[in-house]
C-alpha positions as a Markdown table, in Angstrom:
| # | Residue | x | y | z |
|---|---|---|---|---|
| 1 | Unk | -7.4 | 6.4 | -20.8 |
| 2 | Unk | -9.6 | 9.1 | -21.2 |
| 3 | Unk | -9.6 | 12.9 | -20.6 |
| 4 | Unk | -11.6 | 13.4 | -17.6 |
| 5 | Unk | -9.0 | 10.4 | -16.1 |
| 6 | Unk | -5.6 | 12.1 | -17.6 |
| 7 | Unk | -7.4 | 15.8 | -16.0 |
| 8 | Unk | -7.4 | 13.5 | -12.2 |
| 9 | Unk | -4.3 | 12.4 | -12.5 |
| 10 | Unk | -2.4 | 15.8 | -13.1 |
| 11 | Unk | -4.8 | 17.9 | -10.4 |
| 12 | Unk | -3.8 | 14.8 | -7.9 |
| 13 | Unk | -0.2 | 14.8 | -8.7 |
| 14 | Unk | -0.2 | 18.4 | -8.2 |
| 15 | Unk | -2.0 | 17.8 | -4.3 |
| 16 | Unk | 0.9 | 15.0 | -4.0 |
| 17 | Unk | 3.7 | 17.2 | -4.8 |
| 18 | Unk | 2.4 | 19.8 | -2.1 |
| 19 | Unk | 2.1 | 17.0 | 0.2 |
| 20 | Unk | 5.6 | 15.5 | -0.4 |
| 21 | Unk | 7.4 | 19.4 | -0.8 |
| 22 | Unk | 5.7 | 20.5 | 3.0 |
| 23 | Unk | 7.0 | 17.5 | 4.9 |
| 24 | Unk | 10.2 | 17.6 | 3.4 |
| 25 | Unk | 11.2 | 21.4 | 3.5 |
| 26 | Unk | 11.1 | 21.6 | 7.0 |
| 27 | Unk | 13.8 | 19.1 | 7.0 |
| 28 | Unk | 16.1 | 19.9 | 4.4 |
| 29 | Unk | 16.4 | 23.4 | 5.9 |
| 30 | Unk | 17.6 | 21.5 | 9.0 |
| 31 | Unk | 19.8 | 20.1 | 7.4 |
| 32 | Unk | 21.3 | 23.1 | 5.7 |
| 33 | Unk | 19.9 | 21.9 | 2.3 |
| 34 | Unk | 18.7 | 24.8 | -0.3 |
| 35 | Unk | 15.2 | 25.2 | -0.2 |
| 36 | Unk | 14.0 | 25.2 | -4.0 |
| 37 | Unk | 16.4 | 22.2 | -4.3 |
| 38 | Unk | 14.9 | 19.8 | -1.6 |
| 39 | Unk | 11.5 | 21.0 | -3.1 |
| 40 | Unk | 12.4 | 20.1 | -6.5 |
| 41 | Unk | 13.7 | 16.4 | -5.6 |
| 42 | Unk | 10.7 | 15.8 | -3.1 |
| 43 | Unk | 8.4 | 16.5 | -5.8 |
| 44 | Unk | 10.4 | 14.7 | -8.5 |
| 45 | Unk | 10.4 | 11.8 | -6.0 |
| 46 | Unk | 6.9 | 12.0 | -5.3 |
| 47 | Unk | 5.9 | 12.1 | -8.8 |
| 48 | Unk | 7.8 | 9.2 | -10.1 |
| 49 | Unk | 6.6 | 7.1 | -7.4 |
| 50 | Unk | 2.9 | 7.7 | -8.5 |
| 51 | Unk | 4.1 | 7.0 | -12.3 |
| 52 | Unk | 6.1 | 4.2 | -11.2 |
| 53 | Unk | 2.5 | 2.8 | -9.6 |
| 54 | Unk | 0.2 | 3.6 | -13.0 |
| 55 | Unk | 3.0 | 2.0 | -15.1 |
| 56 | Unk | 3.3 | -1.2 | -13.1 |
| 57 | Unk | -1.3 | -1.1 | -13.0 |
| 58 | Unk | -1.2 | -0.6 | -17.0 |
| 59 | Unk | 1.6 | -3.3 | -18.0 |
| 60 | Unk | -0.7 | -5.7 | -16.3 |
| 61 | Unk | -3.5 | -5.3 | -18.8 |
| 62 | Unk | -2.7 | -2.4 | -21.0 |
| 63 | Unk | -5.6 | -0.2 | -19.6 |
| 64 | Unk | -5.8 | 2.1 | -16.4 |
| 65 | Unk | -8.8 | 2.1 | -15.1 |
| 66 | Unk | -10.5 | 4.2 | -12.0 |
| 67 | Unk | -9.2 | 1.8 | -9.6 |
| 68 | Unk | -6.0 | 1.3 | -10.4 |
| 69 | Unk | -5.5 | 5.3 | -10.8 |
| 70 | Unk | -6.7 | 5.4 | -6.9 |
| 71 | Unk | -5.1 | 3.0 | -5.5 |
| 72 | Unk | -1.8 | 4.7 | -7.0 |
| 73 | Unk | -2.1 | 7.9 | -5.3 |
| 74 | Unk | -3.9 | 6.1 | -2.1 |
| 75 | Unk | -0.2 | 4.7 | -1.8 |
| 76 | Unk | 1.1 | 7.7 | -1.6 |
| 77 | Unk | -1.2 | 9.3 | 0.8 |
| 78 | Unk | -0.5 | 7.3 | 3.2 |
| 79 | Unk | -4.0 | 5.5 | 3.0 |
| 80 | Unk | -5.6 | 2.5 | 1.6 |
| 81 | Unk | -7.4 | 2.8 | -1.9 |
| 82 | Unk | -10.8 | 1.4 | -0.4 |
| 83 | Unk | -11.3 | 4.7 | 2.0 |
C-alpha cells in the first residue's frame, strides 16, 4: 500500500464518519440517547465496517489495490463501486 492510497483512505473515512454521525444523531436524540455517545458508536460502526471491507479485499491476495479501496467505501455510501 502506498502513501498517496493510506492519505485516501483516512480523508474518506473521515467523509464516512460524517455521513454515518448525521443520519444517526437525529435519531438517537429521539430516542433519548446522549448525543456525543450515539456519535461515537455511529462512527466506530462506520469505520469498522470500511476496515472490515479492506481486510476481507487484502486477505484475498495480500495487496489493496485502487479498486478494492473503492469499492470498500462505495459499500458504504450506499452506491456501487463502478459509478
Amino acid at each position: 500500500m502506498t502513501l498517496f492510497q493510506v492519505k485516501q483512505i483516512l480523508k474518506r473515512m473521515a467523509a464516512m464518519t460524517i455521513l454515518k454521525v448525521s443520519g444517526v444523531l437525529a435519531i438517537g436524540s429521539v430516542a433519548g440517547v446522549e448525543p456525543l455517545k450515539n456519535a461515537a458508536i455511529a462512527a466506530g460502526v462506520g469505520i469498522l465496517e470500511v476496515l472490515e471491507e479492506l481486510s476481507k479485499a487484502y486477505m484475498k491476495d495480500g495487496e489493496l489495490s485502487d479498486d478494492e479501496i473503492n469499492a470498500a467505501f462505495a459499500e458504504q455510501a450506499g452506491g456501487d463501486s463502478d459509478s
